[in-house]
BAFI-3210 file (N, C-alpha, C; in Angstrom, 3 decimals, decimal comma, padded with zeros to 6 digits):
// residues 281
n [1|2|3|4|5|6|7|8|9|10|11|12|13|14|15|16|17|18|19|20|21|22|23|24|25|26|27|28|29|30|31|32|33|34|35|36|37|38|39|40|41|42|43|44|45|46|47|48|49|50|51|52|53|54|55|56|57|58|59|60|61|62|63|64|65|66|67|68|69|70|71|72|73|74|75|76|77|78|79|80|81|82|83|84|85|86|87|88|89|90|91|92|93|94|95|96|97|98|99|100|101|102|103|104|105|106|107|108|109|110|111|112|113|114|115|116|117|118|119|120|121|122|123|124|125|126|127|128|129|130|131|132|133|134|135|136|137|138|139|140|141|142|143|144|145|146|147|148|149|150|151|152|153|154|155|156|157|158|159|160|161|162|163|164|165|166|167|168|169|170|171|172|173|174|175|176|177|178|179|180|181|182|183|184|185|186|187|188|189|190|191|192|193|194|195|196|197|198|199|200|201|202|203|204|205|206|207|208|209|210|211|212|213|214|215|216|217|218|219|220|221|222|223|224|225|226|227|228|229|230|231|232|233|234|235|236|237|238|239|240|241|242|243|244|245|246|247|248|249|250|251|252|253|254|255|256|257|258|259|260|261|262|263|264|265|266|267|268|269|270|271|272|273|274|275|276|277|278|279|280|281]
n.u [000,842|000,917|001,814|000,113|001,033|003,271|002,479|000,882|002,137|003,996|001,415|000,974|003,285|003,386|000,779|001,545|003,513|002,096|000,237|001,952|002,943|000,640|000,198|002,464|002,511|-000,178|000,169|002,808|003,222|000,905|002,172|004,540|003,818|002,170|004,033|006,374|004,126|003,663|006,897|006,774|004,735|005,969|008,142|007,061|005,766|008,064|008,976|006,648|006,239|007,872|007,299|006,190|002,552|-000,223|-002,718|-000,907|000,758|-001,160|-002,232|000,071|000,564|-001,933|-000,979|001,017|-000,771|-001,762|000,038|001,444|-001,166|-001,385|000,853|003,284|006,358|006,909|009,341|013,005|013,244|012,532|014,038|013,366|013,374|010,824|007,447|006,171|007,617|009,492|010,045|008,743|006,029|005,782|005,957|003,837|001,759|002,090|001,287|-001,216|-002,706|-002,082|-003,635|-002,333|-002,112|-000,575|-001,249|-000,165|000,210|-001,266|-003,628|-003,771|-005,370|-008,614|-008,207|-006,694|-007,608|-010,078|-008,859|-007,384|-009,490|-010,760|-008,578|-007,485|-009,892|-009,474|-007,257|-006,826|-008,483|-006,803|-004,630|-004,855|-004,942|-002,652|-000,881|-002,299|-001,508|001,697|001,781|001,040|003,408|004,969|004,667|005,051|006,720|005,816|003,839|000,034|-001,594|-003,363|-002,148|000,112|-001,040|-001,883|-000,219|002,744|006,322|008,538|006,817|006,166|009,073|009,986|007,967|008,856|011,178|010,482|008,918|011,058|012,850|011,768|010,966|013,479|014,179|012,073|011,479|013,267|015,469|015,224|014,698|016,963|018,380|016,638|017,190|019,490|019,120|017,180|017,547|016,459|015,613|015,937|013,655|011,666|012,057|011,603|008,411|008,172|007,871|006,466|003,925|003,897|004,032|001,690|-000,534|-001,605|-000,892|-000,541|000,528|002,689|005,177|007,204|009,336|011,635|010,903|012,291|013,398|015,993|017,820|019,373|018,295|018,540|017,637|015,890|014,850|012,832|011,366|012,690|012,015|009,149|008,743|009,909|008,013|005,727|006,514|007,108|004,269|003,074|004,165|003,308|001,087|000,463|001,175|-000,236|-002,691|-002,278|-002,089|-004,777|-005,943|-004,706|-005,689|-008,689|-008,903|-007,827|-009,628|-011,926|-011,171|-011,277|-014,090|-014,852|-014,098|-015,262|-017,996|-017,670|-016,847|-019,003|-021,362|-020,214|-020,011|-023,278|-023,825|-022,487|-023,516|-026,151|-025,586|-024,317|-026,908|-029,365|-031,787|-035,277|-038,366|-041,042|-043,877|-047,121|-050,371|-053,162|-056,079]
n.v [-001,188|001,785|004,796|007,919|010,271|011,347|012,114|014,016|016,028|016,731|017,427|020,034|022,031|022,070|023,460|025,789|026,558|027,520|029,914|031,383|031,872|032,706|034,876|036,721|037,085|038,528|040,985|041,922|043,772|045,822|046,841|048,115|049,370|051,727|052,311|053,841|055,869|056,888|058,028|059,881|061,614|062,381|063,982|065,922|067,330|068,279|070,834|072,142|072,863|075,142|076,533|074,544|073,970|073,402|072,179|071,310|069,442|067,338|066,616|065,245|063,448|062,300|060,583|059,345|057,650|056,084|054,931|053,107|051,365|050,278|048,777|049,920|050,886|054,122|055,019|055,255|054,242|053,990|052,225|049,830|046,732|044,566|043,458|041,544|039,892|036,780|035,450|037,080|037,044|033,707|033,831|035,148|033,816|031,361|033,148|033,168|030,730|029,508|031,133|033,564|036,283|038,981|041,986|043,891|043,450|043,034|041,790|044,416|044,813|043,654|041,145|039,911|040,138|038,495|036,140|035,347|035,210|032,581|030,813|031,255|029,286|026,988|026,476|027,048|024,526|022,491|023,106|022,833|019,938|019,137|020,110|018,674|016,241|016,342|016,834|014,610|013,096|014,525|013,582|010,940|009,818|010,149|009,312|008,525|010,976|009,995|007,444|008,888|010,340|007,895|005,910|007,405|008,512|007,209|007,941|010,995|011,933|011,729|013,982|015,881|016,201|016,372|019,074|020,447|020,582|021,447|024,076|025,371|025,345|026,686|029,258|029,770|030,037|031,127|034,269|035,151|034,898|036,332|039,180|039,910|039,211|041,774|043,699|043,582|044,100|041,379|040,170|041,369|040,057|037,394|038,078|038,847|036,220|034,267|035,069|035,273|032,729|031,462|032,233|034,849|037,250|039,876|041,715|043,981|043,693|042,654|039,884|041,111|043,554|045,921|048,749|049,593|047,375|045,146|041,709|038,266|036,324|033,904|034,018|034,822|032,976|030,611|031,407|031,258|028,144|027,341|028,604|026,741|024,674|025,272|026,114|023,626|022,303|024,163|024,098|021,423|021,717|023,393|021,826|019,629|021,342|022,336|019,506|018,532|020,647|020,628|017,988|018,261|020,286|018,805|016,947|017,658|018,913|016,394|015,630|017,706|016,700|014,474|015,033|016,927|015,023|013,129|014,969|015,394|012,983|012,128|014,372|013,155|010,873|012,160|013,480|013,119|010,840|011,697|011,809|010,126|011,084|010,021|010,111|010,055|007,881]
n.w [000,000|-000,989|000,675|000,984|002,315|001,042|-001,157|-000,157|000,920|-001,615|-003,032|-001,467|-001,975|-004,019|-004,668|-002,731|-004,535|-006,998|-006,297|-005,576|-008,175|-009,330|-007,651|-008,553|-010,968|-011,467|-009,617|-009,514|-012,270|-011,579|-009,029|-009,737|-011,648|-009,624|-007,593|-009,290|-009,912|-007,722|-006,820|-009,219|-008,037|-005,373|-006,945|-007,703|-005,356|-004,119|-006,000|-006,446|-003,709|-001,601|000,168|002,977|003,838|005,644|004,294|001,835|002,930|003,733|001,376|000,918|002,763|002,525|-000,277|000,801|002,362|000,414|-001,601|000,654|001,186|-001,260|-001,268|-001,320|-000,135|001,437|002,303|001,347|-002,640|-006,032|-006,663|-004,689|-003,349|-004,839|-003,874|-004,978|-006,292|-006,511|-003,964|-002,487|-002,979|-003,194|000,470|000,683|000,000|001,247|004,036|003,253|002,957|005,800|007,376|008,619|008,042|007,582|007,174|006,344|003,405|000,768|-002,015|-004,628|-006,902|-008,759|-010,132|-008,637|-006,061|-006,027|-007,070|-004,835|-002,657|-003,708|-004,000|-001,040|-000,136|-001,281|-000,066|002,967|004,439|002,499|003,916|006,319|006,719|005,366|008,066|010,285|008,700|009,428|011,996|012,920|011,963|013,630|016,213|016,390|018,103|019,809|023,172|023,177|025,009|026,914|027,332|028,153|030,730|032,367|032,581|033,908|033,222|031,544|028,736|029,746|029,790|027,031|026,276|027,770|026,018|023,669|023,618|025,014|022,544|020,634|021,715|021,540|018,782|017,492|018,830|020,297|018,880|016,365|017,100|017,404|014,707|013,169|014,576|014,208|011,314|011,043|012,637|014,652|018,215|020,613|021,871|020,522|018,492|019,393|019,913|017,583|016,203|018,031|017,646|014,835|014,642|015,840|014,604|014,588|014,050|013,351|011,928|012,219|012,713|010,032|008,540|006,244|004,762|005,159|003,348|004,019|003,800|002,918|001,729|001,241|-001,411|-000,971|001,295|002,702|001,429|002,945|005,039|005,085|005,321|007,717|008,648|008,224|009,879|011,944|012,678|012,846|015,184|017,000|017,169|017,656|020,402|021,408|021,528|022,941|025,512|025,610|026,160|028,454|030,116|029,384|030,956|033,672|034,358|034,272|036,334|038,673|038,456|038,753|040,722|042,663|042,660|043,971|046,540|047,146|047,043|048,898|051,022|051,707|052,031|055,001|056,240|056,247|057,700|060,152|061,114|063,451|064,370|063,551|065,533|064,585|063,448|064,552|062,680|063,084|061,640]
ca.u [000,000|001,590|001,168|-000,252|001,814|004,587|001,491|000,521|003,431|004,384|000,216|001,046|004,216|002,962|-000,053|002,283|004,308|001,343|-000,058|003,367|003,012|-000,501|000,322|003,387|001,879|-001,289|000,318|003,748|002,633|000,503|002,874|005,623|002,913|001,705|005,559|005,907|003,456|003,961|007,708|006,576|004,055|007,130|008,876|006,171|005,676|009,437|009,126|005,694|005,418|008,920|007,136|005,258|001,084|-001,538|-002,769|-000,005|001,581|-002,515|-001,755|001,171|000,118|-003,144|-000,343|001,490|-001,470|-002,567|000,707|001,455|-002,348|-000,882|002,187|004,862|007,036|007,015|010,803|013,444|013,260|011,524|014,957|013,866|012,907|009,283|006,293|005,721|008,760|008,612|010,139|007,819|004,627|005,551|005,572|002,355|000,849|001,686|000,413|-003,267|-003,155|-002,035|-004,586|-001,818|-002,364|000,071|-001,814|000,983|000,152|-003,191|-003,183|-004,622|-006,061|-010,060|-008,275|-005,635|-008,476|-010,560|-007,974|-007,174|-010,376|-010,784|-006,873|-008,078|-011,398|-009,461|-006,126|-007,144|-008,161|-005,356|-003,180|-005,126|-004,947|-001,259|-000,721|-003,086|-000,284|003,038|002,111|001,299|004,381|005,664|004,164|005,002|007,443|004,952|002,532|-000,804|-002,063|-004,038|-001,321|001,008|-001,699|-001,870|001,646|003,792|007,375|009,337|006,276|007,019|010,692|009,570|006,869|009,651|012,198|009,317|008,413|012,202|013,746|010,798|010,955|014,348|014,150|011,311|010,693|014,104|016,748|014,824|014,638|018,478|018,310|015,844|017,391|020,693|018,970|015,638|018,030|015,588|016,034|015,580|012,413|010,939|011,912|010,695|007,724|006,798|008,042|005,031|002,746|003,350|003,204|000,103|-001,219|-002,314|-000,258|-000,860|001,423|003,760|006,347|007,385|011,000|012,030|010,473|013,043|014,110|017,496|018,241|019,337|018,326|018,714|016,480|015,418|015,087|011,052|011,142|013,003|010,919|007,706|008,955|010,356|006,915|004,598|006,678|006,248|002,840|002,322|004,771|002,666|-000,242|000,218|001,342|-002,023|-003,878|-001,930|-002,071|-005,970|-006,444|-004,367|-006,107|-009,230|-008,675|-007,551|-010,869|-012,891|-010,792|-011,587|-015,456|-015,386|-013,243|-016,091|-019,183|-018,037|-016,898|-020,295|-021,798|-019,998|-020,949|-024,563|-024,161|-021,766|-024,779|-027,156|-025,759|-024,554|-027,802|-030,017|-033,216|-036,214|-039,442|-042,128|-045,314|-048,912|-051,211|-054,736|-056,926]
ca.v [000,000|003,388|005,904|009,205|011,629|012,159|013,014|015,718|016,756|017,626|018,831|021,374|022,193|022,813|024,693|027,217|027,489|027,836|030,642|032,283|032,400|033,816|036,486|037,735|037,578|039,391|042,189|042,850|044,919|047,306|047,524|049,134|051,241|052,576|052,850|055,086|057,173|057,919|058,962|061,544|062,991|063,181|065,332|067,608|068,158|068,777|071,172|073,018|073,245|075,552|077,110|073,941|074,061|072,507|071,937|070,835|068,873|067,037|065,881|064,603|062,659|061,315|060,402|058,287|057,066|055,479|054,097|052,310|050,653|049,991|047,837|050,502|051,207|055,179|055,163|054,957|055,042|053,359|050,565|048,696|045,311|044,249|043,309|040,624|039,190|035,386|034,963|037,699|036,503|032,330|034,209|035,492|032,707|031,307|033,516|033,071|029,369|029,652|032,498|034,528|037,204|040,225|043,173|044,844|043,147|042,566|042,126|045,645|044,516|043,044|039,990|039,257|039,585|037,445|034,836|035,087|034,158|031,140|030,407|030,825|028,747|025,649|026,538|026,913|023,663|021,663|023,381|022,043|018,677|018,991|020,322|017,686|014,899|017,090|016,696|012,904|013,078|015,191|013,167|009,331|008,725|010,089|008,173|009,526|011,704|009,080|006,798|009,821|010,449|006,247|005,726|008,498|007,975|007,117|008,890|012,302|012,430|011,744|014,416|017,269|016,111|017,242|020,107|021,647|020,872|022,086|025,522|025,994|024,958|027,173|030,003|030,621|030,521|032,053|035,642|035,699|035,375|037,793|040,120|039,885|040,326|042,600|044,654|043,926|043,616|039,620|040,763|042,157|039,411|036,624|038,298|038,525|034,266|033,747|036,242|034,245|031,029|031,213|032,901|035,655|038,027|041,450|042,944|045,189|043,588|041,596|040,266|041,488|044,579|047,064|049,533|050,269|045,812|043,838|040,696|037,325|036,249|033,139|034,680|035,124|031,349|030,100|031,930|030,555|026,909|027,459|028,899|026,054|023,401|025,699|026,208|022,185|022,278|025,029|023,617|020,256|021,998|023,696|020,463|019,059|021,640|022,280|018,722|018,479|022,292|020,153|016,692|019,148|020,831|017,795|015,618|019,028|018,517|014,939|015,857|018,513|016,293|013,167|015,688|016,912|013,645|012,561|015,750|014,641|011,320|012,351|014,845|012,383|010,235|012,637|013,979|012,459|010,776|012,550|011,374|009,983|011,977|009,702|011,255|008,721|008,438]
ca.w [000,000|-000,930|001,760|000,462|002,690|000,000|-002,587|000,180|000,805|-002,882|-003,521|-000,450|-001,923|-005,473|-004,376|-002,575|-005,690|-008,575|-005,486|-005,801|-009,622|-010,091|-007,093|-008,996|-012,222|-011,552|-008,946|-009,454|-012,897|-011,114|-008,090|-010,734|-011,887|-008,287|-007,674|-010,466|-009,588|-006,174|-007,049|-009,310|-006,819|-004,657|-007,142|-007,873|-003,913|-004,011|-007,153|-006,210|-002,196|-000,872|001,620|003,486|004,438|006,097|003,018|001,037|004,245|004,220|000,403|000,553|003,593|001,699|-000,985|001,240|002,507|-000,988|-001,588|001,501|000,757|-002,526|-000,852|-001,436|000,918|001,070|002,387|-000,424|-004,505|-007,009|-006,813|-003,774|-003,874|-005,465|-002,708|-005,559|-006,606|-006,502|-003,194|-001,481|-003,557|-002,281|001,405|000,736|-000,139|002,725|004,561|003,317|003,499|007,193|007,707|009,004|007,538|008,489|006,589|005,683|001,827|-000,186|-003,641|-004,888|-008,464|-008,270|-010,500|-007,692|-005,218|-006,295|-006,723|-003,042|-002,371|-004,076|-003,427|000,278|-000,129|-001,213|000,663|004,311|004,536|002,363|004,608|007,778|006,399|005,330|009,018|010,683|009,051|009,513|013,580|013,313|011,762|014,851|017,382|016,483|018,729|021,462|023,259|023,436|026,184|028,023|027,925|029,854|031,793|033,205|032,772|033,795|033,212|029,915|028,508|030,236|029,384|025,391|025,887|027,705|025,006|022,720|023,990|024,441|021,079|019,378|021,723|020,838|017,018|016,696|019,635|021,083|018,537|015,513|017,174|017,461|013,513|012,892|015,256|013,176|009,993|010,705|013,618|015,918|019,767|020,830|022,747|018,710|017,398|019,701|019,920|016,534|016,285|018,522|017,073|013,281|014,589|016,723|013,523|015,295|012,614|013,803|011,019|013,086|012,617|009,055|008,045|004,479|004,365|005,199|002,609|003,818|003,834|001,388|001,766|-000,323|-002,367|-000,594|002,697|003,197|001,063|004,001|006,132|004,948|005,587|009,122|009,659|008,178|010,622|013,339|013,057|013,625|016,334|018,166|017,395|018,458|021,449|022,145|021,392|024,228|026,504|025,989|026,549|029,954|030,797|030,082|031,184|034,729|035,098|034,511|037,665|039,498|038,958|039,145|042,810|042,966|042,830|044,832|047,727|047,500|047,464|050,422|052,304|051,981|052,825|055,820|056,756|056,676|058,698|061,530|061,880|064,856|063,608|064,115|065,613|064,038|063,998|063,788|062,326|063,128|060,042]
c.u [000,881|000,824|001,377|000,159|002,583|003,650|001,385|001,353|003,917|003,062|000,459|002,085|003,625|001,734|000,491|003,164|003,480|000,549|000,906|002,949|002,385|-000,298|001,120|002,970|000,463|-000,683|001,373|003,698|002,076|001,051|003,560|004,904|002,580|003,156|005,934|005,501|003,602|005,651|007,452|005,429|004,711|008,055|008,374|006,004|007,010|009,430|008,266|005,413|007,245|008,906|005,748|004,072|000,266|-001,575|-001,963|000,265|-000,291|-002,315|-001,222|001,144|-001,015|-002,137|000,086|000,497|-001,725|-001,293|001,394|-000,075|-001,680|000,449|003,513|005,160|007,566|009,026|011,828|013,332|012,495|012,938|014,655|013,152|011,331|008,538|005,854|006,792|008,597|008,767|009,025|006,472|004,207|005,179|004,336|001,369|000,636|001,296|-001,039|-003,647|-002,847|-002,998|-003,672|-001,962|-002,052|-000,871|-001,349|000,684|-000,723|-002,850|-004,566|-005,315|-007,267|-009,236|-007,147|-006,903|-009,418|-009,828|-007,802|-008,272|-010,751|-009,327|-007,016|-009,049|-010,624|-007,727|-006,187|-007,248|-006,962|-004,557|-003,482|-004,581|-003,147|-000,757|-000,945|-001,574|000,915|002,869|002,209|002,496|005,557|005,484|004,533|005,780|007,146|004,318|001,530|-000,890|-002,695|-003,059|000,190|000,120|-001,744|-000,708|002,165|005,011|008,105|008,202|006,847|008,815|010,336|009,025|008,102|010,570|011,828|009,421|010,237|013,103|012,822|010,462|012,503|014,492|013,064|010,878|012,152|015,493|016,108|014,823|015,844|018,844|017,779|016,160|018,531|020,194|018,175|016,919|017,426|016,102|015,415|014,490|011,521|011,150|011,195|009,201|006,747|007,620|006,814|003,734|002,333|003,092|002,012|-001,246|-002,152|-002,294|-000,644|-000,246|002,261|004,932|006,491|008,809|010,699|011,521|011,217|013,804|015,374|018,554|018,548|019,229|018,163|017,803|015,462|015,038|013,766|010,732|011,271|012,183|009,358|008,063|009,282|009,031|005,816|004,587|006,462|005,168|001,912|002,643|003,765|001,426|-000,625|000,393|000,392|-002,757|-003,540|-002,052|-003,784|-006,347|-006,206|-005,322|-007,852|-009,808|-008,823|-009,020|-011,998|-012,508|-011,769|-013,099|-016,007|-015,028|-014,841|-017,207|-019,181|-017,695|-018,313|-021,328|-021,728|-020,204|-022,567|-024,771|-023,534|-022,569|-025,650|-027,269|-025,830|-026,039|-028,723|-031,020|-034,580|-037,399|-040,691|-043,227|-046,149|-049,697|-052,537|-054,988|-058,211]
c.v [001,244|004,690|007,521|010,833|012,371|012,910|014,281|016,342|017,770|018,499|020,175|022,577|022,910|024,064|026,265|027,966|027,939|029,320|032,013|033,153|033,412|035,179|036,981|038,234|038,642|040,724|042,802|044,458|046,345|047,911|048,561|050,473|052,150|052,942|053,775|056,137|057,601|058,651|060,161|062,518|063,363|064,321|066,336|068,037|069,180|070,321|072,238|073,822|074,106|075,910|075,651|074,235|073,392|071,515|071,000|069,445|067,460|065,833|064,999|063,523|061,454|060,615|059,300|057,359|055,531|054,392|053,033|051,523|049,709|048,501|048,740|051,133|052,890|055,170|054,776|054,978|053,867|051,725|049,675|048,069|044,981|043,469|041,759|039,770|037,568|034,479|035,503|037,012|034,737|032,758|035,231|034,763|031,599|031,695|033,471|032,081|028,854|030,418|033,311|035,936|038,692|041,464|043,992|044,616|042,787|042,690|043,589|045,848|043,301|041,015|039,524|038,888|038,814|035,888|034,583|034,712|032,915|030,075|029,931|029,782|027,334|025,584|025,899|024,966|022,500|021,897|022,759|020,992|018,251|018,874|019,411|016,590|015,331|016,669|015,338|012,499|013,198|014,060|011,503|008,732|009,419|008,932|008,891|009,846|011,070|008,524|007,416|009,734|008,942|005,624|006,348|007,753|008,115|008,127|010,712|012,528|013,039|013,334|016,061|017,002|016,886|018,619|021,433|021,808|021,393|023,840|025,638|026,348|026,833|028,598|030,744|030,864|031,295|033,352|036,026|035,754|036,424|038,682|040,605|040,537|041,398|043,819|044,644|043,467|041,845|039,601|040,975|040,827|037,643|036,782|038,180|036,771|033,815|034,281|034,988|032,702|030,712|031,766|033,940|037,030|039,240|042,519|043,985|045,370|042,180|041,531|040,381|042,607|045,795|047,670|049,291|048,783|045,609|042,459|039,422|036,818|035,696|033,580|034,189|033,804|031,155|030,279|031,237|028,756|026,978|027,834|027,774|024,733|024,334|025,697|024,505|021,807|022,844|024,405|022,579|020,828|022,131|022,819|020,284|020,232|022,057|020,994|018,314|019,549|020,901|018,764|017,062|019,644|019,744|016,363|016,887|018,564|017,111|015,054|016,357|017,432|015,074|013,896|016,275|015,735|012,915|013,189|015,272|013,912|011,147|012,964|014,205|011,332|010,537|013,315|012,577|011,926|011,379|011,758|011,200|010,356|010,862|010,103|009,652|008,877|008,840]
c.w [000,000|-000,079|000,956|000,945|002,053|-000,986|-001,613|000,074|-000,372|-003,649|-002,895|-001,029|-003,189|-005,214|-004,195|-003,887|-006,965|-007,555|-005,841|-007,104|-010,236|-009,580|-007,836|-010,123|-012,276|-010,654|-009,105|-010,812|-011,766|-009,886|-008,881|-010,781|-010,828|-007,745|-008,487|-010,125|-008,281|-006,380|-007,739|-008,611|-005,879|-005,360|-007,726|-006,624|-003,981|-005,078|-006,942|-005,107|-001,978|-000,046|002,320|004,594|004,936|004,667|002,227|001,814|003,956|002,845|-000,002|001,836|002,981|000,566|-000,690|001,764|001,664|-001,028|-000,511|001,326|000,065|-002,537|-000,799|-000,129|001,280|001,347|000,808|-001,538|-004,506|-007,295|-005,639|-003,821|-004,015|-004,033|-003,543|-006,676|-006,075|-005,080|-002,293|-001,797|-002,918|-000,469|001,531|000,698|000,656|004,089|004,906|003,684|005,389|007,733|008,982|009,522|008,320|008,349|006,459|004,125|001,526|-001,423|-003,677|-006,591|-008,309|-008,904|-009,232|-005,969|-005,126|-006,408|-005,692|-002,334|-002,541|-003,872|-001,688|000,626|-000,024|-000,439|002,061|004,276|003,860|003,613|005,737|007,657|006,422|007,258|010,318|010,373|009,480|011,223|013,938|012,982|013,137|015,966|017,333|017,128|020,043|021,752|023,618|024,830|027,484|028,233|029,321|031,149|032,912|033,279|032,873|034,190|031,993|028,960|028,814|030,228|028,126|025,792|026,517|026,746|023,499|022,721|024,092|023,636|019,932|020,160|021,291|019,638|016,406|017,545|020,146|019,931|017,036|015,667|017,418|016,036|013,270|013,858|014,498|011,854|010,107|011,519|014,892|017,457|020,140|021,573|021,140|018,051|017,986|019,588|018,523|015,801|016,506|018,172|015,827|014,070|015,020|015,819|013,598|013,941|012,740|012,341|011,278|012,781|011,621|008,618|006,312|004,001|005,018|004,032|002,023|004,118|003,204|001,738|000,618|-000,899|-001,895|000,793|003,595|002,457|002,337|005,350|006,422|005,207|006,871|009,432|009,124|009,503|011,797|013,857|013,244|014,966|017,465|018,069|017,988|020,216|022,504|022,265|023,102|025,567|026,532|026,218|027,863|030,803|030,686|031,047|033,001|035,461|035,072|035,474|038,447|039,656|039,669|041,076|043,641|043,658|043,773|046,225|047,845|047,931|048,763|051,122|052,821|053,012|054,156|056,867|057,464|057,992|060,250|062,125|062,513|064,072|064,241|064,528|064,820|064,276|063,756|063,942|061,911|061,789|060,658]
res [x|x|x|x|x|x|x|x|x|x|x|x|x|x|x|x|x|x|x|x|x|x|x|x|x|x|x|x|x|x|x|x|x|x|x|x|x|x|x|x|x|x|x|x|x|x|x|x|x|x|x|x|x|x|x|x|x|x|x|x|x|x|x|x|x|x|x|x|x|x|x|x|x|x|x|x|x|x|x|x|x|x|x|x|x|x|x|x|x|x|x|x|x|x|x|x|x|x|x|x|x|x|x|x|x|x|x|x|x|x|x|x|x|x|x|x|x|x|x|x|x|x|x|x|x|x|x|x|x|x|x|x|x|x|x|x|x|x|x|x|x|x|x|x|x|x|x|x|x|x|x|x|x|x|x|x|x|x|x|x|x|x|x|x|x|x|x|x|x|x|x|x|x|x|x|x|x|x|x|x|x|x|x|x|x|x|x|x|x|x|x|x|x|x|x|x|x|x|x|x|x|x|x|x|x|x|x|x|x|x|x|x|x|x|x|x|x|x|x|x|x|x|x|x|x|x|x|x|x|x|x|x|x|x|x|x|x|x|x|x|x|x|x|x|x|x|x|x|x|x|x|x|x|x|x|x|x|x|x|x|x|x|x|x|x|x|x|x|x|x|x|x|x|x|x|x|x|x|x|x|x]
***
């Protein structure tokens, strides 16, 4: 029997890269063009305004406005690196199928948005599914949860052996990279580690989008793979810790209701018996 993980594996894999393709192909065009144009409304400000106004100052604000929408990065020229280039466009696309989603980037053309919907529609789940085997993957040389729970021992080693080569791998030594390349403080950059993986994705803080960087090509590739295995890592994590959190509150009630129980019956017995009233007919 041929096991069908390697097919997911390479459907998951292809998905992200035919994702890649359509985003670059449908957005990087009209990025150029919205690039474009916001430089020369910078050098007509430059050209028209010498004495700066409300007014003017209000413009050129709504200006930047548009193009930051747009994806451009108001800082720097019209040379720095594309929002849809094929490495940024694959880390976009994993974004959606994770439901990430920083909001720093949208495609800004109705045919790119529409694709992202239907890209999303049949994404999201693949990606569960992919994600779903990537942990059984993770997890096979656990033993399940009940069995920790009735056997503790060789279990609970496995299960912290788990738990702290997959925070290092994925929580503690990643924000000493991205602190290196982004600049950020190891506090900025853990922070946004746990932000993407928990797929919370606030957008505050994204690597590869600095101006005044150069980074390599593959960078935000690499990126998007370090974050799909994370996001099974963490997830299996949560499984397990909402099932201990409720496995925990349901000894608690069970504790609850037979200590009640036995108050009763503890009641019942210390109290005295009472006299029998008869009542003739």
């Amino acid at each position: 029997q041929v096991s069908w993980t390697p097919l997911l594996v390479l459907g998951y894999l292809f998905y992200l890269l035919l994702g890649a393709m359509v985003f670059q192909l449908l957005e990087k065009q009209a990025e150029t063009h919205f690039r474009d144009q916001f430089q020369l409304e910078k050098l007509k400000f430059l050209q028209n305004y010498t004495c700066l106004d409300r007014q003017a100052l209000e413009q050129f604000v709504q200006v930047l406005m548009e193009a930051w929408e747009k994806g451009v990065n108001p800082e720097g020229n019209s040379t720095n690196p594309s929002n849809w280039d094929f490495s940024n466009s694959f880390f976009f696309a994993g974004t959606v199928v994770t439901t990430i989603g920083y909001g720093n980037l949208s495609p800004s053309t109705v045919e790119g948005q529409i694709f992202c919907v239907f890209y999303a529609l049949f994404g999201v789940p693949l990606n569960l599914a992919f994600l779903n085997q990537l942990g059984k993957a993770l997890n096979a040389h656990l033993l399940t949860l009940e069995r920790w729970v009735q056997k503790p021992g060789r279990a609970q080693v496995q299960l912290a052996i788990f738990l702290t080569t997959g925070t290092l791998l994925f929580l503690v030594f990643p924000p000493l990279v991205f602190s290196y390349v982004e600049g950020w403080s190891y506090g900025e950059g853990f922070y946004f580690t746990f932000i993407t993986l928990s797929t919370i994705g606030f957008g505050d803080y994204v690597v590869g989008t600095n101006p005044n960087k150069h980074y390599i090509p593959v960078y935000r590739s690499l990126t998007a793979i370090w974050i799909v295995f994370g996001l099974a890592w963490l997830a299996l994590v949560f499984n397990v810790g909402a099932d201990l959190m409720e496995r925990y509150l349901q000894l608690k009630w069970h504790k609850s209701d037979l200590s009640l129980a036995e108050g009763d019956t503890t009641k019942l017995e210390d109290e005295p018996e009472q006299p029998r009233i008869h009542i003739p007919s």
